[in-house]
VEXFI-271525 format. One record per residue (C-alpha): residue number from 0; x, y, z. Coordinates in nm, 3 decimals, always signed. Example, Ala and Ser with C-alpha at 12.3 -4.5 7.8 and 13.67 -1.06 7.14 Angstrom:
! residues 2
0/+1.230/-0.450/+0.780 $
1/+1.367/-0.106/+0.714 $
! end
This chain:
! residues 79
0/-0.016/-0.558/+1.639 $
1/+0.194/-0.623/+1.335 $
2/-0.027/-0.961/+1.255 $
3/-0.296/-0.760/+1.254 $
4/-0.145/-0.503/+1.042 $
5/+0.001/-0.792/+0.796 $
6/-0.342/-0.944/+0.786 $
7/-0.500/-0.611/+0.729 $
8/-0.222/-0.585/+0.412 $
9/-0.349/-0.903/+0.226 $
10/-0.677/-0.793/+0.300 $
11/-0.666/-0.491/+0.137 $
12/-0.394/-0.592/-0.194 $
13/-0.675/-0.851/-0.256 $
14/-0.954/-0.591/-0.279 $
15/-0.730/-0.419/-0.467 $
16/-0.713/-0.637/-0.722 $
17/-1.045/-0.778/-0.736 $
18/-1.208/-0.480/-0.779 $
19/-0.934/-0.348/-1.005 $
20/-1.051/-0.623/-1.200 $
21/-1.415/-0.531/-1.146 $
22/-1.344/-0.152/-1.258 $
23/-1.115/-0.253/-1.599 $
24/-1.346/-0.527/-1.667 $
25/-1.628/-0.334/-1.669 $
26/-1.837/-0.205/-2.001 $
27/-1.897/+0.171/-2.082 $
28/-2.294/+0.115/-1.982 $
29/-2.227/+0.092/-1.654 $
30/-2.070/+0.391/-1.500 $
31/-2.241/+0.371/-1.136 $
32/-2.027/-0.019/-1.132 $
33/-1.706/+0.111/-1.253 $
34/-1.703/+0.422/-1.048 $
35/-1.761/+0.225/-0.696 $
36/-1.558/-0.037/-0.809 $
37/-1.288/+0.201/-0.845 $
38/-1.335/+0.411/-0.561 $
39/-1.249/+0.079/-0.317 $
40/-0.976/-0.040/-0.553 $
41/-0.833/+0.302/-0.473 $
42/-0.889/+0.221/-0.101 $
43/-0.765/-0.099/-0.116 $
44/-0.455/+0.020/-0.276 $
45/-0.420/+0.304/-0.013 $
46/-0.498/+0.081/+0.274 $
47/-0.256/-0.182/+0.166 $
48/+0.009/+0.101/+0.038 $
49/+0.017/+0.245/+0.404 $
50/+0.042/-0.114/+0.611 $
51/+0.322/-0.207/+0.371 $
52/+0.494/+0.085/+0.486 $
53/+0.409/+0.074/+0.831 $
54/+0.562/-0.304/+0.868 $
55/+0.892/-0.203/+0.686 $
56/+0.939/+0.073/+0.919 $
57/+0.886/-0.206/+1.176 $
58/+1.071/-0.470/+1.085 $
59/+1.331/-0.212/+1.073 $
60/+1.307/-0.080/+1.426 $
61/+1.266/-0.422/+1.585 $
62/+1.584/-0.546/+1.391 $
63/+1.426/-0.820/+1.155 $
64/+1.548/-0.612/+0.880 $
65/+1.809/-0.458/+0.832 $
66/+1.769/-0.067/+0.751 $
67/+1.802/+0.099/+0.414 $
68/+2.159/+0.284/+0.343 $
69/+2.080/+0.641/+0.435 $
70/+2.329/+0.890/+0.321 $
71/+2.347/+1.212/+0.577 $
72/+2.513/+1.529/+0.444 $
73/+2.802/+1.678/+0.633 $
74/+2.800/+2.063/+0.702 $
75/+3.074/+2.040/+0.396 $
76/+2.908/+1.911/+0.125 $
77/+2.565/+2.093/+0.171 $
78/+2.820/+2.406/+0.043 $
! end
């Protein structure tokens, strides 16, 4: 599941950025263009966004990584 997930990451940063490209690169004349080309840049960067996160949280859980210093507050100090 996480090669999927990692392939499914690539995937989506390169849409991303190709139609990022598409939507900057675009002229003022054609708003129907930009405004799709944007919409799945948006997606792209959600999609890819989300499956980053998701393999963190699993690299951290299987122990390829080690996990992020997490401060917890004691009873004391919430005061």
């Amino acid at each position: 599941m996480a090669k999927l997930i990692a392939i499914l990451n690539v995937i989506a940063w390169g849409g991303f950025w190709a139609f990022g490209f598409l939507a900057v690169s675009a002229g003022t004349e054609v708003t129907n263009q930009t405004t799709i080309a944007v919409i799945l840049a948006v997606i792209g960067a959600a999609c890819g966004l989300w499956c980053w996160l998701w393999l963190v949280r699993h690299s951290e859980q299987i122990g390829y990584a080690k996990p992020a210093n997490r401060v917890f507050k004691t009873d004391e100090e919430m005061v």
